[in-house]
C-alpha positions as a printed NumPy array, in Angstrom:
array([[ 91.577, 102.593,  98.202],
       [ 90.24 , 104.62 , 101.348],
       [ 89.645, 102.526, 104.153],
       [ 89.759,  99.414, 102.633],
       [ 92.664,  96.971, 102.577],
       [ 93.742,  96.141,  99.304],
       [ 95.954,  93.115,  98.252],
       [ 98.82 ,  92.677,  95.803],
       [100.287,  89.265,  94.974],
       [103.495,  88.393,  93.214],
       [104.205,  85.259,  91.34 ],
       [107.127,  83.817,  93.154],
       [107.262,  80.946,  90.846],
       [111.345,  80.187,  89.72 ],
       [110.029,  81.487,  86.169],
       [108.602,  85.003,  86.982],
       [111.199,  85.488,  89.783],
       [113.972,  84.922,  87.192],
       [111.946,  87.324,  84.681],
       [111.986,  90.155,  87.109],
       [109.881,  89.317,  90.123],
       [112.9  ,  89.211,  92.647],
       [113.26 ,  93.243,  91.378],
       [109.619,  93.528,  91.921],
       [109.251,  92.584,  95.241],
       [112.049,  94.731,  96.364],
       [110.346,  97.868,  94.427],
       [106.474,  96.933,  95.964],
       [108.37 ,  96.757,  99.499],
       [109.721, 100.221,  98.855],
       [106.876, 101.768,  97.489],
       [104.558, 100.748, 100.509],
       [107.256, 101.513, 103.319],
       [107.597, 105.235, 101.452],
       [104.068, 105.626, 101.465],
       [102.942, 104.112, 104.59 ],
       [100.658, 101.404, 103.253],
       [102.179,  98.444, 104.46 ],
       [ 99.5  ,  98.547, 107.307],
       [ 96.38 ,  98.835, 104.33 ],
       [ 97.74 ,  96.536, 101.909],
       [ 98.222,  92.971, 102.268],
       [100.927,  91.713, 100.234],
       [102.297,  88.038, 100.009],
       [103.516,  85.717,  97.055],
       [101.947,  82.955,  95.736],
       [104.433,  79.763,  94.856],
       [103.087,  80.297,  91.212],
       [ 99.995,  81.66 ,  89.392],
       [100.369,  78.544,  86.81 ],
       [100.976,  81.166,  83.694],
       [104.797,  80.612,  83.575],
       [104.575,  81.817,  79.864],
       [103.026,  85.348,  80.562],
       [105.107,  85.983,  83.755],
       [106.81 ,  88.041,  85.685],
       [102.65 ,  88.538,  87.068],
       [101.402,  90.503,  89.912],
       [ 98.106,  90.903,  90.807],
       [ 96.657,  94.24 ,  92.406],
       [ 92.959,  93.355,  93.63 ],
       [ 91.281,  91.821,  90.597],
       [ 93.873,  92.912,  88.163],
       [ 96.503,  90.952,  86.998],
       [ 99.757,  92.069,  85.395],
       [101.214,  89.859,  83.004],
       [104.656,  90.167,  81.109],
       [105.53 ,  92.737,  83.896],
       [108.045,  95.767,  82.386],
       [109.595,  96.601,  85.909],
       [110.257,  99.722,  84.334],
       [106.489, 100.541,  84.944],
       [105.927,  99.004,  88.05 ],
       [106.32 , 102.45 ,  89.899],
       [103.732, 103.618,  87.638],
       [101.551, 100.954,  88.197],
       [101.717, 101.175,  91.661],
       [101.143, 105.446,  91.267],
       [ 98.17 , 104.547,  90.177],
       [ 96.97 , 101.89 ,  91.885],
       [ 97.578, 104.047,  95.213],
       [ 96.954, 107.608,  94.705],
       [ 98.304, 109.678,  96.878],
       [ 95.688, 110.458,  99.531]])
């Protein structure tokens, strides 16, 4: 990710926020204050990614998440954004 801005998005759809999303957001949030990426990464919600089925969803760049385990967001997000 050096240099570059990258972008997350997070379904915030009523069915992915009820499936986890709302604890998603709140982890993503941390996870970029802690590291000090908030200023590198552009992250916003979208009303809905129209895959209500396969949700909770994020998207980092060009990959999506689907069927989120918020258990392994932090992990995702480890390696997604190495330490630098």
């Amino acid at each position: 990710m050096k240099g570059r801005l990258a972008e997350i998005i997070i379904c915030m759809g009523s069915s992915c926020f009820s499936r986890g999303n709302k604890k998603a957001l709140h982890i993503i949030q941390a996870f970029l204050k802690e590291r000090g990426l908030a200023a590198r990464v552009v992250f916003k919600g979208s009303h809905c990614l129209g895959k209500c089925e396969m949700g909770p969803i994020i998207k980092i760049d060009e990959t999506e998440y689907q069927q989120l385990d918020i258990n392994q967001l932090p992990g995702i997000l480890e390696q997604a954004f190495p330490e630098q």
